[in-house]
Phi, psi and omega in degrees: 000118134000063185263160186252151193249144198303160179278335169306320187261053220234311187323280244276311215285353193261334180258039177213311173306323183298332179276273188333309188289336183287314193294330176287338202265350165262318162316319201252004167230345132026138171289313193294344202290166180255158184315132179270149182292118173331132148347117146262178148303306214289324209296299194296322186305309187277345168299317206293313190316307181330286182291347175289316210276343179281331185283344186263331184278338139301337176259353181274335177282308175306271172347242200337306151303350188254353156307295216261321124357011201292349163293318195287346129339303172299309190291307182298325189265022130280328177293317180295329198291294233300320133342264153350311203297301164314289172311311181290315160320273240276306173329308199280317177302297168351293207287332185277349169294159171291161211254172166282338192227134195314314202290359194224029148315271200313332215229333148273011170326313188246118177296144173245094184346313200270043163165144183296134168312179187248057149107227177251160327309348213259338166276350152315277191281349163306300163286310187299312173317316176289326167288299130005289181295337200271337173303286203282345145217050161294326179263306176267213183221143176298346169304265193015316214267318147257029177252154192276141183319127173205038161289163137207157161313133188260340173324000000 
């Protein structure tokens, strides 16, 4: 059996995620931090998780909201494309660090959709990517994708 959990409690675990990512981002900038080591794959896989999982609770926030909302509907599904946008750079970054083993650089460079990634992390942020994409474009358009950020505060 299942339980579903009330959406209030939902909060405490969205401010923990949120903390977490502030306490990792002072560990690596920090006065105290020692020179933080570049971006890895692995760094990026879990950065990538993030922004797939904000990016689904955003578009799920848009749905849910652009009935009785509709502007404020229209802001949240810019925040999902502006999302999407962000995960494929990271995605993209992924692929251009080098790999452990030198011989299989050139060839992770890219996902290859037709045959399985070259194992974990890269079969990880690879499917997770790849589903993402099949999501964002099912709901947008490639115009959607270029056009430049032109919200403002409504306040």
């Amino acid at each position: 059996m299942t339980s579903r959990m009330h959406p209030d409690d939902a909060h405490p675990y969205l401010r923990a995620a949120s903390a977490g990512i502030r306490h990792h981002t002072r560990a690596r900038t920090g006065p105290d931090a020692h020179p933080a080591p570049p971006a890895d794959r692995p760094h990026l896989d879990v950065l990538h998780a993030h922004l797939t999982a904000v990016h689904q609770l955003v578009d799920h926030l848009a749905e849910t909201t652009r009935p009785r909302h509709p502007a404020a509907g229209r802001h949240l599904a810019a925040a999902h494309t502006r999302l999407w946008q962000a995960a494929a750079e990271l995605h993209d970054a992924f692929h251009l660090l080098p790999s452990h083993t030198a011989a299989d650089d050139i060839e992770a460079r890219t996902c290859h959709p037709e045959r399985l990634p070259e194992g974990p992390p890269v079969l990880t942020i690879c499917q997770r990517h790849l589903a993402t994409g099949h999501s964002i474009r099912r709901k947008t358009t490639p115009t959607d994708h270029r056009q430049p950020h032109t919200t403002t505060c409504t306040r």
